[in-house]
C-alpha positions in Angstrom: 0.0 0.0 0.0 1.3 3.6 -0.9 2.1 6.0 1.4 -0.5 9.0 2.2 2.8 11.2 1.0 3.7 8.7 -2.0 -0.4 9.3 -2.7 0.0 12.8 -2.3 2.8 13.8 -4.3 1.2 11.3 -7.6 -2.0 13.3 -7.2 0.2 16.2 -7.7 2.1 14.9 -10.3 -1.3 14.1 -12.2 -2.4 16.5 -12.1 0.3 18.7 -13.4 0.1 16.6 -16.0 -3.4 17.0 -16.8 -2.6 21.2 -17.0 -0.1 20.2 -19.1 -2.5 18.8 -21.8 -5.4 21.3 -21.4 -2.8 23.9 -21.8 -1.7 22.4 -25.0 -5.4 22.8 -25.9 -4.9 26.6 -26.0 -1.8 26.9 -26.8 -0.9 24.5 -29.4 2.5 22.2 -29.4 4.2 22.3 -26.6 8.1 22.9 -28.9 6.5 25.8 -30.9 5.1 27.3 -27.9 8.4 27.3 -26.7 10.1 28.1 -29.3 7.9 31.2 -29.9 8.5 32.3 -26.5 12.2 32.2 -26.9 12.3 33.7 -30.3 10.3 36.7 -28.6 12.8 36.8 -25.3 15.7 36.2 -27.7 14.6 40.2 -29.2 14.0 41.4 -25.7 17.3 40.1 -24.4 19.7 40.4 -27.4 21.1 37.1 -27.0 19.8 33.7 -28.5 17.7 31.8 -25.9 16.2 28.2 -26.3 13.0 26.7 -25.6 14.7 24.6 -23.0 15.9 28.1 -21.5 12.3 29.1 -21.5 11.5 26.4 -19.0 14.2 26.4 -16.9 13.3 30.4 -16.6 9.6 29.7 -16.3 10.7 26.9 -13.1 13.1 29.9 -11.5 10.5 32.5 -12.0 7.8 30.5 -9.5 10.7 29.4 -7.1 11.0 33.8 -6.6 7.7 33.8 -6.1 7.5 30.7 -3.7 10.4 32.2 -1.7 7.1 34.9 -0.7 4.7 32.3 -0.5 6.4 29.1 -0.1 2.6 27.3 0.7 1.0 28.4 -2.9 -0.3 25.1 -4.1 -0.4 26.7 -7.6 3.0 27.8 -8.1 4.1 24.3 -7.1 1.9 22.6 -9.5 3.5 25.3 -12.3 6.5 24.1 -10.9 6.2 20.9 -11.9 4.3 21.2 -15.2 7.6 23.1 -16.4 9.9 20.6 -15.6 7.5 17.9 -17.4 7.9 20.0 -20.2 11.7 20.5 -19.9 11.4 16.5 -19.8 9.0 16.1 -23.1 11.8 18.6 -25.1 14.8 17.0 -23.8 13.7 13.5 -24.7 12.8 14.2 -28.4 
């Protein structure tokens, strides 16, 4: 039998994936949603930035906002739905 944390953290994990794919509902492919986000910061910042660097970005940008609210259950979840993503671009 799992453990009411091993249950816990799934349940998160679940549902981070299911964000995931009603995200990609709106906003289409997860690589050319990235990639249009780091074409866009690539003009803002002047240097070239990948749609891996998007993520990794995205992941640092809730942990600042977790360091004021280290218990918000939505930035964790974000958390975690950017690092899946990290994960999907990485592995094709």
């Amino acid at each position: 039998m799992a453990s009411r944390s091993s249950r816990r953290r799934t349940s998160m994990l679940s549902r981070a994936a299911r964000v995931v794919e009603q995200r990609g509902k709106y906003y289409g492919d997860v690589r050319a949603n990235l990639a249009r986000i780091a074409a866009r910061w690539s003009l803002v910042v002047g240097v070239p930035v990948t749609p891996e660097q998007v993520a990794v970005m995205m992941i640092d940008l809730k942990l600042a906002r977790l360091a004021e609210s280290p218990h918000h259950a939505d930035s964790i979840l974000d958390i975690a739905g950017y690092a899946e993503l990290l994960d999907r671009l990485r592995r094709k």
